[in-house]
N, C-alpha and C positions, 0 to 999 in steps of 0.2 A: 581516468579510463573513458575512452569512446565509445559512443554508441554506436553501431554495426552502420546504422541509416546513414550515418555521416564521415563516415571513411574515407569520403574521397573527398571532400569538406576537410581534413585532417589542416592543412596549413593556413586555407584562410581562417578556421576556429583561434588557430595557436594565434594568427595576426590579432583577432580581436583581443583575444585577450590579453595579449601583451598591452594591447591600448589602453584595454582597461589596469590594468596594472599599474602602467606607467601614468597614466593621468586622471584616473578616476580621485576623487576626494573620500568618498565612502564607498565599499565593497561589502555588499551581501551576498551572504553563499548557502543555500538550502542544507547543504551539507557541510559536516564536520571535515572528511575527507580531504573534500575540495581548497582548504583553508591552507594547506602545505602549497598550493601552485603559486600564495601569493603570501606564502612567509615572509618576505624581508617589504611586506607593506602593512606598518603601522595600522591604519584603517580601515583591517579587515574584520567582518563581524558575522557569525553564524546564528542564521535566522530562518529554524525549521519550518517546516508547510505551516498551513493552519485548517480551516476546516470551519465550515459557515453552519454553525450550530443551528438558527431556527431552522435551514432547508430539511438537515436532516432530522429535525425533529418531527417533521411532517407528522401528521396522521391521515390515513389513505383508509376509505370505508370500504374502495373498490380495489381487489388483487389481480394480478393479470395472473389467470389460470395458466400460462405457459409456468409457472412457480407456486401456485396455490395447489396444484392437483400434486403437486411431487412427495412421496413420503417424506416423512420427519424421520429422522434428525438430519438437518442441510446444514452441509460443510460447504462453504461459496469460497468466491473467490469474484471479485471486480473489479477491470480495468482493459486494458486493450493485453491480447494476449502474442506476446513476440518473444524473440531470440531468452530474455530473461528469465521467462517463467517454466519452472525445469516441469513438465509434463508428466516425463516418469514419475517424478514425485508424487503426481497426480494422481496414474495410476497406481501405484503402491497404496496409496492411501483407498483408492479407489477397491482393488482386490484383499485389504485389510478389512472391508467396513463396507462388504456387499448389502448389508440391513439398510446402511445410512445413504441420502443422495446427493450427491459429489456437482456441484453446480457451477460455474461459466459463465460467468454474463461479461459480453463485451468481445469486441471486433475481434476475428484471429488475423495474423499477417502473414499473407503467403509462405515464410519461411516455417511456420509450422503447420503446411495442410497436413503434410505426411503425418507427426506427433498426433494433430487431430483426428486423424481418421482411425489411428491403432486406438484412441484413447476410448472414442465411439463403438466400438467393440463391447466397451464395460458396459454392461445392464444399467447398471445407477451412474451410470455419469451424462450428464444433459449439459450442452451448451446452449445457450441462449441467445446468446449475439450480441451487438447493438444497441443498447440503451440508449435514449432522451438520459441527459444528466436531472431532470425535474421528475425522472422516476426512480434515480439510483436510489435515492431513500427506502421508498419501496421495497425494493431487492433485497437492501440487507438489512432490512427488518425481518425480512422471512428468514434470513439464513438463523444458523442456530449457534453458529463459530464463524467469525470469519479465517482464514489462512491467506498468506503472503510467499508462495512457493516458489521461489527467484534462485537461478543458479548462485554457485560457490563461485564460480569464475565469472570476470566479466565486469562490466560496469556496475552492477547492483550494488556494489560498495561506496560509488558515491550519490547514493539516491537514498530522499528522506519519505518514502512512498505516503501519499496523501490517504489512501485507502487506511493505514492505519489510523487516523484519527477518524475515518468517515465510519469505522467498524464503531472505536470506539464510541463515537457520536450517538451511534444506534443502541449501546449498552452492551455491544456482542465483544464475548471474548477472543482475542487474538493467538493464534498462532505462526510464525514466522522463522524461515531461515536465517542464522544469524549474523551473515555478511551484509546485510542491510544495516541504513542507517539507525539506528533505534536506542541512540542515548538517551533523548530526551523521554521516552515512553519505554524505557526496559521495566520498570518497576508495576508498569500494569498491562506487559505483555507476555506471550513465552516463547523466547527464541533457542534453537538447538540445532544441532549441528548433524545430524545423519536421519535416515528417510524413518528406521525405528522410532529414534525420540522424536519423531514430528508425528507421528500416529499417536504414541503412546501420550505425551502434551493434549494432541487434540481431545481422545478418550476421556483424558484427566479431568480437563477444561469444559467437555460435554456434561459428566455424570457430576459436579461440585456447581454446577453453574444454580446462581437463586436470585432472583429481588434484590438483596442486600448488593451482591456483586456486580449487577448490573446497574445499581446505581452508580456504584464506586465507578463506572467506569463514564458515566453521563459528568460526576463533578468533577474528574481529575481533565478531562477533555476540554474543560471550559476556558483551562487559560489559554488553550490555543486555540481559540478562538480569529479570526480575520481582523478584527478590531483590535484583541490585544496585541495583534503580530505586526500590524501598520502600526500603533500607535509604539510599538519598542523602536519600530523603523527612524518614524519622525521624530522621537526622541535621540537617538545617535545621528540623526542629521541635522538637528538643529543645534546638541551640541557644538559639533564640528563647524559650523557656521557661527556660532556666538563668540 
């Protein structure tokens, strides 16, 4: 599946990849998905994001009150906000959970001013903008759940979104739509399928969250770690060269 941004890119992508296809020696694929483009090659290998553990381990003394003044409980969301991320979902959650505040950090892209501007309507939903990535730690330390609100249709199916390991990094538990990539992290996330069960998950997820859980979600993140994801890399490459 393409991305919207590259559509008119449609034939010279197909060209590369056939190159790579055709003559690459090892093929890494972020996604599970992506691995049928290049079934009838032997040397393809599926190697999900990863996620640089001490950044977001940060501790931050100082909050930027654009996020510190916001009531608790914060349902976030982090990343650049385009064609993928379904909105409505957003407000549905947003007019479920008027007590709670509904947060947005990170660039919108023209094609959804419209979506932003009805969403901005809701009392408890704050967009933020923008981030320096040496603050994203920051951000989703304060949230309280992270969420992953990505349409049913569309490329989201072959994307292994980084943000879920960066939640988990932080100890925050996940909620997510389930046509995203999430093999490798289904057993300490909660993915569902209609705008009901993604409220009612969050709710879940809000009022069971404790210490104990929040650890679990600090050690299960560790092995995807940057370090363990390059050194699987250079392991199947130096295979294939020895």
């Amino acid at each position: 599946m393409l991305h919207s941004s590259y559509a008119k890119h449609k034939n010279r992508l197909k060209q590369c990849y056939d190159v790579i296809k055709d003559q690459a020696d090892v093929i890494f694929s972020v996604s599970k998905s992506l691995l049928n483009f290049f079934d009838d090659q032997p040397n393809v290998y599926w190697v999900p994001n990863g996620v640089d553990l001490k950044h977001y381990n940060k501790k931050f003394t100082l909050i930027n009150r654009d996020i510190a003044d916001l009531p608790k409980p914060i349902i976030g969301y982090i990343g650049v906000i385009q064609e993928k991320v379904d909105l409505e979902l957003v407000k549905y959650l947003a007019r479920k959970n008027p007590e709670k505040s509904i947060v947005l950090v990170g660039p919108v892209w023209n094609e959804q001013d419209e979506a932003k501007m009805s969403l901005e309507q809701e009392k408890n939903v704050h967009f933020l903008g923008y981030k320096k990535y040496s603050n994203a730690p920051m951000y989703i330390q304060q949230f309280d759940i992270g969420i992953i609100p990505h349409k049913k249709a569309g490329f989201a199916a072959s994307t292994n979104p980084m943000k879920m390991y960066e939640y988990l990094a932080c100890g925050k538990p996940v909620v997510a739509t389930s046509n995203i990539g999430t093999e490798n992290v289904e057993e300490m996330i909660s993915t569902v399928d209609s705008y009901e069960d993604f409220n009612i998950e969050v709710n879940k997820l809000l009022d069971h969250d404790n210490e104990e859980n929040r650890q679990k979600r600090h050690d299960f993140v560790k092995k995807f770690s940057w370090i363990n994801t390059v050194n699987k890399m250079m392991d199947l490459i130096n295979n294939k060269l020895t």
